[in-house]
N, C-alpha and C positions, 0 to 999 in steps of 0.2 A: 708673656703671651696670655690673653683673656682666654678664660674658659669656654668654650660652644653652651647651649644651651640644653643640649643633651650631657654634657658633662656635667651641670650643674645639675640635673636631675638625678643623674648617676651620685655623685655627692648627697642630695638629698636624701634619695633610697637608701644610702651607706650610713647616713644618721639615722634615720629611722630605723633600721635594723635595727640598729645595735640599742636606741634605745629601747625597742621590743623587746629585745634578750633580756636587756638586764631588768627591765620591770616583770618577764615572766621569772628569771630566777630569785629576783630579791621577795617578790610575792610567794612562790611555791617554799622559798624559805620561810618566810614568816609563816605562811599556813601550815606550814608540817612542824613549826615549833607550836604553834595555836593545838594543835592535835596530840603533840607527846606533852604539853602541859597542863590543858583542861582538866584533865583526870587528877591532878596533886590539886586543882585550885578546888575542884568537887571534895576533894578527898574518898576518891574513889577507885573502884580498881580498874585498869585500863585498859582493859577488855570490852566496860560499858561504853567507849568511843571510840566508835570509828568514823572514817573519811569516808562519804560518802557523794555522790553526785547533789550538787544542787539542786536540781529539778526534775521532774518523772519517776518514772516506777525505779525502785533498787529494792535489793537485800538487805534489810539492817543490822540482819546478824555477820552480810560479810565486808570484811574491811577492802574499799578498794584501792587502797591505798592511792598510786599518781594518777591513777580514774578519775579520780574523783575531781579531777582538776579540770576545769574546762578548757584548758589551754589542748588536752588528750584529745578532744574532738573535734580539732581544726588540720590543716594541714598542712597550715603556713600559720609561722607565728607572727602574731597584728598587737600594735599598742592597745592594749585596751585593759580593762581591770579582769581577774583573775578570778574565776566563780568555786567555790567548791562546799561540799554540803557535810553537815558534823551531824551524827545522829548519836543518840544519847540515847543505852537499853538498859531501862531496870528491873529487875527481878520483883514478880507480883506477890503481896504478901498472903494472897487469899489463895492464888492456885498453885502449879507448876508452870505457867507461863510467865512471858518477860512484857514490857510495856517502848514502845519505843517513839521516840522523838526526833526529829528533823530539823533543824536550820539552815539555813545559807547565809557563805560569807559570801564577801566581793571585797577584792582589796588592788589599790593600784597605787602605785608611785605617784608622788604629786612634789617636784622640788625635792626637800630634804624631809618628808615624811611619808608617810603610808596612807592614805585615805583607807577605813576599813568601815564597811556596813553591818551588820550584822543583822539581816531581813531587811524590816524597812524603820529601824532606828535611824535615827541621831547618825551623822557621820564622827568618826571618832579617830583622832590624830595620833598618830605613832610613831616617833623618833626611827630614823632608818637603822639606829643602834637600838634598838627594841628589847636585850638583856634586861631582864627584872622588871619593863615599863610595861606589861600586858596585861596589869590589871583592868582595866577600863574594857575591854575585850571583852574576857573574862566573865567578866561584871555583867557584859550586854548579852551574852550569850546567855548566862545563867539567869537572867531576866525573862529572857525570852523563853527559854522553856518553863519558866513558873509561871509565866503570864499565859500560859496553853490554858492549864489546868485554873485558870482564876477567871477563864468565863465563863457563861452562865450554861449548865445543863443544856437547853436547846441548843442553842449554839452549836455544841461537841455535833448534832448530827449533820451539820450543814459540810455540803459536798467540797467546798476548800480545804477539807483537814483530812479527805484519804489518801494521801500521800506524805500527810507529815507528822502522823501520829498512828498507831495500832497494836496491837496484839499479836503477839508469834507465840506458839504452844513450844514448851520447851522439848529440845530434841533425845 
């Protein structure tokens, strides 16, 4: 017996679910190893990273942890790439405050690897087995926040960067 054409939509939705699910869980996996590992790739202590949203106002001092995922602020889970935001705080050597920094990922399933952005770099391929292979990440991550501080003095005042870099007084 041939399918109706509402069954074959029903089929369709039934693929697509599922392969929403599994790109938002193989994504929140790779992001939450990206977050327990930056910290040993810095050599730093892991308190300086936390999971933060990708875009708009946050706390940098608080970790938000599965917040931080943009999958959190929808209500239905839809294919699409996985946004979440890494902030990086370091202790100032001149006062008692801390200095902080912002990026976003985005990372989505593509076949048998991981498409991952890191702001607006390079796309950068990653084996869906991703054990040991996160350096190129890593790398782009740690790029981008040394690339903050590598523009020119005016620059820093321009109104793009109040949300992705500041000062918190320590508590």
């Amino acid at each position: 017996m041939t399918q109706s054409r509402f069954e074959k939509l029903q089929d369709a939705i039934r693929t697509y679910g599922a392969a929403a699910f599994e790109n938002l869980l193989r994504c929140k996996g790779l992001g939450e190893t990206i977050l327990a590992e930056f910290p040993n790739y810095l050599e730093c202590d892991p308190k300086c990273i936390t999971a933060v949203p990708a875009q708009g106002k946050f706390d940098p001092r608080k970790d938000y942890g599965e917040d931080a995922f943009s999958y959190r602020q929808k209500q239905v889970v839809v294919l699409e790439p996985i946004q979440f935001g890494i902030a990086l705080t370091v202790k100032n050597f001149e006062d008692s405050g801390s200095l902080w920094l912002r990026t976003a990922l985005s990372i989505e399933v593509t076949g048998d690897t991981f498409d991952v952005f890191v702001a607006q770099q390079p796309i950068i391929r990653i084996p869906l087995e991703y054990t040991g292979k996160l350096e190129p990440v890593f790398d782009a991550i740690y790029r981008e926040f040394l690339n903050t501080f590598q523009l020119e003095v005016l620059e820093f005042n321009d109104k793009r960067f109040e949300t992705r870099i500041g000062f918190v007084p320590e508590e």
